[in-house]
C-alpha positions in Angstrom: 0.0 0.0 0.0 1.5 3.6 -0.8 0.3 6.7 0.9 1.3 9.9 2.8 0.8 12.1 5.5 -0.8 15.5 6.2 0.9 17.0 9.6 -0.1 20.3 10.7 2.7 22.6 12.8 0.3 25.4 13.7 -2.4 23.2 15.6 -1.9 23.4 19.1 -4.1 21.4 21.7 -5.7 21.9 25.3 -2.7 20.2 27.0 -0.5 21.1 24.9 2.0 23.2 22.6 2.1 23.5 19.2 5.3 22.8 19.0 4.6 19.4 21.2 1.3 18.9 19.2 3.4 18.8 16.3 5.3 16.1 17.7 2.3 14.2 18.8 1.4 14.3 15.3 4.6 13.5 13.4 5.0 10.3 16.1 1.3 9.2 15.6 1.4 9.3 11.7 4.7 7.7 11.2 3.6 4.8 13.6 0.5 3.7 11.9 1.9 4.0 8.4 4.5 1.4 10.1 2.0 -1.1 12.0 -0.4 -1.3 8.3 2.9 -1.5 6.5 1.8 1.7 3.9 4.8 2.7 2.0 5.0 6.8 2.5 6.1 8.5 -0.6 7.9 11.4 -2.1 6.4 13.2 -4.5 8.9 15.8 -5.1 12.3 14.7 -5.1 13.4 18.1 -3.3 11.1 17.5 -0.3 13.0 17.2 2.9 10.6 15.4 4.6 8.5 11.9 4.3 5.3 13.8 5.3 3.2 17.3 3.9 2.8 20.0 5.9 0.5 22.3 3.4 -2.1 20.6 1.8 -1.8 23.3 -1.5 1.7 22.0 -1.4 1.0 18.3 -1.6 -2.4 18.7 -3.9 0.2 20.6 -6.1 3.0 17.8 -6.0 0.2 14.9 -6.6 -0.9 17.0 -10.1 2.4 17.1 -10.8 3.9 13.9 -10.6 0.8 13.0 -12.7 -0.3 10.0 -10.3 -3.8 9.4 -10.1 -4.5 7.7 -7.0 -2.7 7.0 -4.0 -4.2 4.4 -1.8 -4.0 6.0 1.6 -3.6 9.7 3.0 -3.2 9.9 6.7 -4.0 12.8 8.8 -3.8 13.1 12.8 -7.6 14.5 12.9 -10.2 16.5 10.7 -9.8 19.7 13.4 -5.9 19.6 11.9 -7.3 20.0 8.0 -10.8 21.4 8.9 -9.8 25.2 8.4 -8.5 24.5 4.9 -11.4 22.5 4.2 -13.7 26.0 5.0 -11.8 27.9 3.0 -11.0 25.6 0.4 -13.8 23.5 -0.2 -12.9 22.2 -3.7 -9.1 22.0 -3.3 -10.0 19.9 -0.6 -12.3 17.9 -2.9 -9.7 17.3 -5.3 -7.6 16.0 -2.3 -10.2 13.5 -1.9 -10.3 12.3 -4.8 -6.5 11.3 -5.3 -6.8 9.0 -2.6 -8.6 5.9 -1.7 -9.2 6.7 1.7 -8.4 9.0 4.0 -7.7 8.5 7.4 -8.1 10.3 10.4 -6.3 8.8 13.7 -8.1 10.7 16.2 -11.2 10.1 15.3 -13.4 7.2 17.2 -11.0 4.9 17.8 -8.8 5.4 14.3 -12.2 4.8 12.1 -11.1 5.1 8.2 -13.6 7.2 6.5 -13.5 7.0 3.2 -12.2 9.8 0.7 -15.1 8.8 -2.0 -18.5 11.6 -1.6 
């Protein structure tokens, strides 16, 4: 299974910073792309890290590498994406669409939902 990972550095949480949320999120991510065995990879050869950051920034890298579909994107929770998802409903739609399901840990005991409308 290929996918990635959406982490978001400005969250912060109730009990704790953002820089510790961050953290949270990077260590979360990275563990259950390990324990299902998904293969995280890089769309842009230039990119430093295994996971995306800003969402323009990996919707742009996905049209550009000209794959279609990726099987997973994992993403700590909705609240992390939910503020691009107001203000950019169909750039968020395309998102969707590029992936077979999207995943989002926090949620009710890690349920998938999936990315199809």
């Amino acid at each position: 299974m290929q996918g990635l990972s959406l982490i978001n550095p400005n969250c912060s949480h109730s009990t704790a910073t953002k820089e510790e949320f961050f953290e949270v999120q990077k260590i979360l991510t990275a563990a259950y792309l390990k324990e299902y065995h998904i293969n995280e990879i890089k769309l842009n050869p230039y990119q430093v890290y295994g996971y995306y950051t800003i969402p323009h920034a990996l919707l742009y890298d996905l049209q550009k590498s000209g794959i279609n579909s990726l099987d997973i994107l994992v993403i700590y929770s909705f609240s992390v994406i939910e503020r691009f998802t107001e203000l950019y409903p169909e750039k968020w739609e395309q998102l969707k669409h590029c992936f077979g399901e999207i995943v989002f840990l926090s949620e009710t005991l890690q349920v998938s939902h999936s990315a199809a409308p």
